[in-house]
C-alpha positions in Angstrom: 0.0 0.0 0.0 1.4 3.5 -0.7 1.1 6.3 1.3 -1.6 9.2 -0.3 1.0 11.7 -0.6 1.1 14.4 -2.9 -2.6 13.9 -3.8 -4.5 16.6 -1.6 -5.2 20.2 -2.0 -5.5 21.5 1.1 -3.2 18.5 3.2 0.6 17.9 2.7 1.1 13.6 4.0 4.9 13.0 4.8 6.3 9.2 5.7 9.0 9.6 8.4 10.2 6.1 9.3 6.9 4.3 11.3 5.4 8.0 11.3 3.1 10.0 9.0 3.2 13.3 9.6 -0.2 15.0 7.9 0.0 18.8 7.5 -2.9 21.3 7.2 -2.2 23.3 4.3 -3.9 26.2 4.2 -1.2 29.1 5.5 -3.2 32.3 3.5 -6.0 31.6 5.9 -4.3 30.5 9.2 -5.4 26.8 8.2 -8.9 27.7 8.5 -11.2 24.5 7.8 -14.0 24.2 5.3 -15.7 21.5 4.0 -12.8 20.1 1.5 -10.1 20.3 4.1 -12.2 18.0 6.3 -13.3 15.8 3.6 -9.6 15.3 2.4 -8.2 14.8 6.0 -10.7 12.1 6.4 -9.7 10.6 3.0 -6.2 10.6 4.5 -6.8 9.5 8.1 -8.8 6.6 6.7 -5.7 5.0 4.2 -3.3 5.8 6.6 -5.1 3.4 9.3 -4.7 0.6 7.4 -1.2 1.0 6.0 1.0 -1.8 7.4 3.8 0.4 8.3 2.2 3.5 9.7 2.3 3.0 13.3 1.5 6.9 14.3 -0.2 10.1 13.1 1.1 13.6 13.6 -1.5 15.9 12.9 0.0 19.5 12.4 -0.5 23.1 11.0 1.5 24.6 7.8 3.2 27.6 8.7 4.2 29.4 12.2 0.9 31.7 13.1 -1.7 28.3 13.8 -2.6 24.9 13.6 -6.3 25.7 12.3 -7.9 29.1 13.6 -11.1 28.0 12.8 -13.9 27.3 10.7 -14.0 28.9 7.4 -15.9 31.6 8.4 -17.1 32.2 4.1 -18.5 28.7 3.8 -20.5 29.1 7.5 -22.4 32.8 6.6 -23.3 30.6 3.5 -25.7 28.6 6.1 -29.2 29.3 5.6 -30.9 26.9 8.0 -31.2 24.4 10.8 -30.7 21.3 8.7 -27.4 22.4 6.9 -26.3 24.2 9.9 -26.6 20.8 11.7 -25.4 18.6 8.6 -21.9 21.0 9.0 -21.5 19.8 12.4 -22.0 16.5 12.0 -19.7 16.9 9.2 -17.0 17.9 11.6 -18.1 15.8 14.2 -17.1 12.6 12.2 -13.9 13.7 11.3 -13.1 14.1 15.5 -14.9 11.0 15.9 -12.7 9.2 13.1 -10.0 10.3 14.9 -10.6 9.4 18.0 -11.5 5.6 16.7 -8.4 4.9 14.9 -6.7 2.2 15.5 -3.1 4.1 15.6 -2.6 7.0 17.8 -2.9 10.7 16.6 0.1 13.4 17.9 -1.7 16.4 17.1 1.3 19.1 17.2 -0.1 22.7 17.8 1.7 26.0 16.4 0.2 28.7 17.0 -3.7 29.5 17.1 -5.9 26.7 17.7 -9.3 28.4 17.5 -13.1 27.3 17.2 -12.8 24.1 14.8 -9.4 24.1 15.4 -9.2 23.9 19.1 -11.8 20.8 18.7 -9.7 19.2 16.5 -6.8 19.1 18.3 -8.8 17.8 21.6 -9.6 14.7 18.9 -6.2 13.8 19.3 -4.5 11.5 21.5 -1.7 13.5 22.8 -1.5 17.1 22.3 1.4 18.8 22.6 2.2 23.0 22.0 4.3 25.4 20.7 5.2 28.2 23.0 3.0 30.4 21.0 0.3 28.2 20.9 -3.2 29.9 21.7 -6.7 28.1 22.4 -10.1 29.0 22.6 -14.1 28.6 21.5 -14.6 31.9 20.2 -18.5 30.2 18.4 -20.3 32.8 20.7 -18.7 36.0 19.1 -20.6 34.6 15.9 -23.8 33.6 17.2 -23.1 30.1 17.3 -21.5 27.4 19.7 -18.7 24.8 19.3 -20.1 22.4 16.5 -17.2 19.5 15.8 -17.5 18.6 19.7 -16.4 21.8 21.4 -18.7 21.5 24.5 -18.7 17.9 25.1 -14.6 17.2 24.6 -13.6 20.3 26.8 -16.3 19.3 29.0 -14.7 15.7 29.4 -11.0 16.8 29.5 -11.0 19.6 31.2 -14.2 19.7 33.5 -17.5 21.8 33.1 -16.3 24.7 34.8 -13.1 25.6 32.6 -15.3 24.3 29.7 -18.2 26.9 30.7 -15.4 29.7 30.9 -13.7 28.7 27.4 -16.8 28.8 25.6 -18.9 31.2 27.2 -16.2 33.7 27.5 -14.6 33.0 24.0 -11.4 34.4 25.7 -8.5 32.7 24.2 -5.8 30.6 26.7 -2.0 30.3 25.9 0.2 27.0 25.8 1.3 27.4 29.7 -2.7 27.4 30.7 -3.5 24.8 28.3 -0.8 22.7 30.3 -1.8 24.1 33.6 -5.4 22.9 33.0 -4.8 19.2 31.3 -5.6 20.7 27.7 -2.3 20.2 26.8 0.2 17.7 27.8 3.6 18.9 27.0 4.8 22.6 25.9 7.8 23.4 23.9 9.9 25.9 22.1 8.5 26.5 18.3 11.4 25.6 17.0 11.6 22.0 18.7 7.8 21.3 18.5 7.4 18.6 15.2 10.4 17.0 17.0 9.6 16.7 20.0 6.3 15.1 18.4 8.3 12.6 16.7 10.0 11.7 19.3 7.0 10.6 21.3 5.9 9.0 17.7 8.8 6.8 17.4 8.5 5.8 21.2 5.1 4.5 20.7 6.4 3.0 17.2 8.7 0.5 19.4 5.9 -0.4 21.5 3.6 -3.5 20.7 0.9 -2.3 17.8 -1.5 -4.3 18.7 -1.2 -3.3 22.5 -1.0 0.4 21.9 -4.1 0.1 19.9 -5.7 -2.0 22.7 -4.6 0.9 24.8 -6.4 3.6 23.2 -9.4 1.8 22.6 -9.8 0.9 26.1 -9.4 4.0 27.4 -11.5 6.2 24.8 -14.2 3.2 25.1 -14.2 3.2 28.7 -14.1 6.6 29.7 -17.6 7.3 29.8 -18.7 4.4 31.4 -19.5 3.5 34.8 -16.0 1.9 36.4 -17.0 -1.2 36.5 -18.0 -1.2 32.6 -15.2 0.4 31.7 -12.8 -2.3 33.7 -15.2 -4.9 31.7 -13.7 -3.5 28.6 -10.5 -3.2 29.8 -10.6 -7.0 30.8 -11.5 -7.7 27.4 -9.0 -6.3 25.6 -6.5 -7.8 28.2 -7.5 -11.2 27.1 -7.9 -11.0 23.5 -4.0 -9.4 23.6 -2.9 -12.7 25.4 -3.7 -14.9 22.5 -1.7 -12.9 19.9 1.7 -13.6 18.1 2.6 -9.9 20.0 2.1 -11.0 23.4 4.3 -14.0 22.8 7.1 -12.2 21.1 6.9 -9.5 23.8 7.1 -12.2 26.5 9.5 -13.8 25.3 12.0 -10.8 24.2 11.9 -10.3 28.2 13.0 -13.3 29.0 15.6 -13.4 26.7 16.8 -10.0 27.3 16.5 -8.5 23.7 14.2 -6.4 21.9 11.3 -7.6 20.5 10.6 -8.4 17.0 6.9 -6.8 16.2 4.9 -8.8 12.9 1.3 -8.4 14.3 -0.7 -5.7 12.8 -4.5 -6.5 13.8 
């Protein structure tokens, strides 16, 4: 399988090693995303799940000023009523959702603004890390509108309801040292230093069992909003089903022999 690069508009898709690195690629407009940039990261996110080599996702912005600052504000004052308004978020909505049901983990890498869509993007991601210039916020209010591609339920659940009430009732924007402060975030580095430091953590989770790491993220997406004791059903689960893979065996017994393993399984 080869890797879709080279044939998106709006999206620049780099193969680093184990690593994809998928660029939003709209600098004239901060990154701003409309309907084709969602439809094209989708596109991408989808093929690059099921390449046998890929064994993370950056997700990053083009340019220094932001990752995404937004919705394309042109395409939105095109929205005459209910129904299309709520067809655009669900629009967006599957593309965070897609995200967060991968199979390998998404490094969403943020330079700059991360605004509105933006901002809800990024909180798709697995692990987010920040530029030093990095800025967030929900600024849907200042347009007559609220956070569409899962503003108020993703800040809600990672950050609590009453930073998520102040984010997008205030629409004042937060900087990279808050975003850490408050969980948004979990690492913030110098500009310069920020797509490596993202590979770095990429290529430590590229050492790691695949079928394990995406065992990991599916139990903790699928059990987070469950009851404990559902969500320790699911982790159970997954616990067993790893035990009778050609991973759990190689892993075991690269331990015991004191050398690194040898990864085949994929799925």
């Amino acid at each position: 399988m080869t890797m879709p690069e080279g044939t998106f508009e709006h999206l620049l898709v780099e193969h680093d090693g184990p690593l994809a690195v998928v660029t939003l690629n709209r600098p004239s407009v901060l990154n701003a995303l409309n309907a084709k940039v969602l439809a094209e990261l989708s596109l991408a996110l989808l093929e690059l799940d099921r390449h046998p080599d890929i064994r993370a996702i950056i997700l990053t912005g083009a340019g220094e000023k932001a990752f995404a600052a937004g919705a394309d504000i042109g395409e939105l004052s095109a929205i005459t009523d209910a129904g299309e308004g709520a067809g655009t978020a669900r629009l967006g909505q599957a593309v965070t959702l897609q995200i967060e049901r991968l199979r390998l983990p998404v490094i969403v890498a943020v330079n700059g603004f991360a605004l509105g869509g933006g901002c809800e993007l990024a909180m798709a991601g697995d692990i987010r890390i920040a530029s030093e210039n990095a800025k967030f916020g929900q600024p849907e209010v200042n347009l007559g509108l609220i956070p569409g591609y899962g503003g108020t339920q993703r800040t809600t659940r990672l950050i609590g309801r009453g930073m998520a009430m102040y984010l997008c009732l205030t629409a004042e924007m937060i900087g990279a040292k808050e975003a850490l402060r408050i969980g948004l975030v979990q690492k913030v580095v110098p500009l310069p230093e920020l797509l490596a430091e993202a590979k770095r953590i990429g290529n430590a989770i590229a050492t790691k069992a695949p079928l394990a790491v995406a065992a990991c993220k599916h139990a903790i997406n699928g059990g987070a909003h469950l009851s404990i004791s559902d969500a320790l059903e699911v982790e159970a689960l997954e616990f067993g089903t790893l035990v009778g893979t050609d991973d759990f065996k190689e892993g075991t017994r690269a331990f015991l022999e004191k050398r690194t393993p040898r990864w085949k399984a994929r799925r």
